[in-house]
C-alpha angles and dihedrals in degrees: 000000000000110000139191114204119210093216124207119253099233136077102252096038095057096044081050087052095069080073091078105043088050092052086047093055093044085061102038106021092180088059119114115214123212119187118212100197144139114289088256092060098067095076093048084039100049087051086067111073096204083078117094085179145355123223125215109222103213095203121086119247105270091027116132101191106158092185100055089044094055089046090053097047087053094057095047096047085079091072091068093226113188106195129032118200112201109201100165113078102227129105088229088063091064101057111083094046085066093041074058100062091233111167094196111053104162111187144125133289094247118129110012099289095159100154098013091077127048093195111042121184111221107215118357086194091082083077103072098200122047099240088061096066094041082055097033084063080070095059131074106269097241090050105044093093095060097035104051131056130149095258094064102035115125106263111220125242137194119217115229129197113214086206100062089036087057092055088039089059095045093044077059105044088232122138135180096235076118130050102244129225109198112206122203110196105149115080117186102211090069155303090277088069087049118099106209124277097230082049083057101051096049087062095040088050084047079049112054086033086062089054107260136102135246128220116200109207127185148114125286086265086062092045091093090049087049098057096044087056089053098041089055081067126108104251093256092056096051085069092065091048120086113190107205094167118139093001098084132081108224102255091060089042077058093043087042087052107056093048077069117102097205124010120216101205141180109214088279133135087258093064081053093055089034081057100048095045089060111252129142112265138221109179128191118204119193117157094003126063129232081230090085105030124014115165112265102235136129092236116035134143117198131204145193144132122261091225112151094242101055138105086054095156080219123149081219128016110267087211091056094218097091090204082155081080111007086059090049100112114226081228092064096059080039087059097049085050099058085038088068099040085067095048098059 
């Protein structure tokens, strides 16, 4: 088999995609996997050794671009791919498998996509977690439900070189001499998945009292959140607090990660990576529900509030109040923590 994956476009979606291309291995061990994904991806890609390449896609998320689809279809038909997995939903995604010439083209029903998959799956709502119908794909279409449940799904898992660890620390000034505790507070789908920043620093202040060292990790858009919750810190404890946001690229925020002991996430791609490089999780759920996408570790502790209106699935709360996070009581994270603390 030679296949070609259609790779989502964010970042946990991409770190619960390795799922499936473990599962696939594990079934045909002689299979080479390509990745057709957008150009962020290849760092995140080239850390999951089921992958022979990854692709850049040229064309934006949301694009429609015919035209480029078609030319890139015809490039890749070269390759002689024999099987196409489509994991984004869109009609758009599943055209360049067929440009391809690919006689095997295995998705989801989604948008309508008669006639651009061969092997259209009818409902992907009969799996209840997102990671199950990435791994049921690999299975025959009248046996995924009783080969795949979340239990027994492949768990991904980043590769990390401790080389390259070793140079990312220093680059950052940042040592272990100190256990150290990664927070996550940023989430790019919106402000309802984002515990509050004062909630944040509470537990980072509980955190570096109790000897150990917090790494704030984000994107350039959560450096502003960072540095509030660092700047909330006595004076002694912001010592101990190294604020990375923004300055990373992702793969050293990956690096950087999963020299973390225990992880305090919002439902982000980064809980997912936190997740797949092996750290203790605390994950904090506001708007979206742990139903659908749990991180996939072996040590995690999950939060949220029971409040009627959550989960909404909403980018901002329609109530406008945001209790699903606000009401989320810092002792409650302090208590998860501790909770792990007894586990190891």
């Amino acid at each position: 088999m030679k296949i070609l994956v259609i790779g989502p476009s964010w970042v946990g979606d991409m770190v619960m995609s390795q799922s499936l291309y473990i599962e696939l291995k594990n079934r045909y061990p002689e299979a080479t996997i390509d990745v057709l994904a957008p150009a962020w991806c290849e760092p995140i890609l080239g850390r999951m050794p089921q992958v022979n390449r990854s692709i850049e896609m040229p064309i934006g998320h949301g694009a429609f671009d015919l035209k480029g689809r078609w030319r890139i279809g015809r490039q890749l038909k070269q390759h002689g791919y024999t099987h196409a997995y489509v994991l984004p939903n869109s009609a758009k995604s599943a055209l360049i498998p067929l440009f391809a010439g690919i006689s095997n083209r295995i998705g989801w029903k989604g948008e309508t996509r008669y006639g651009l998959l061969t092997d259209l799956r009818p409902n992907k709502r009969i799996f209840q977690y997102y990671v199950e119908r990435f791994v049921a794909l690999a299975s025959p279409k009248d046996a995924m439900l009783d080969e795949v449940r979340l239990e027994t799904c492949p768990r991904p898992k980043l590769s990390v070189d401790t080389q390259v660890q070793k140079q990312t620390l220093s680059k950052f000034s940042l040592t272990n001499d100190r256990v150290a505790i990664g927070m996550c507070p940023g989430a790019e789908f919106g402000p309802a998945k984002r515990w509050p920043d004062a909630h944040y620093a509470k537990v980072a202040q509980h955190v570096i009292d109790n000897g150990k060292q917090v790494w704030l990790f984000g994107s350039a858009k959560d450096r502003e959140v960072t540095e509030k919750i660092r700047n909330a810190l006595t004076p002694e404890a912001q010592q101990h607090c190294y604020n990375v946001a923004g300055n990373t690229s992702l793969i050293e925020a990956v690096d950087l990660l999963a020299a973390c002991d225990t992880v305090i996430s919002n439902d982000s791609g980064l809980m997912h990576v936190s997740a797949a490089v092996g750290c203790n999780i605390v994950a904090i759920y506001g708007s979206s529900s742990p139903d659908y996408t749990p991180p996939l570790g072996d040590r995690v502790q999950i939060v949220n509030t029971d409040i009627e209106c959550r989960p909404c699935f909403k980018r901002e709360c329609p109530l406008g109040h945001m209790n699903c996070l606000k009401q989320l009581e810092p002792s409650t994270v302090i208590a998860k923590l501790a909770a792990l603390d007894i586990q190891s």
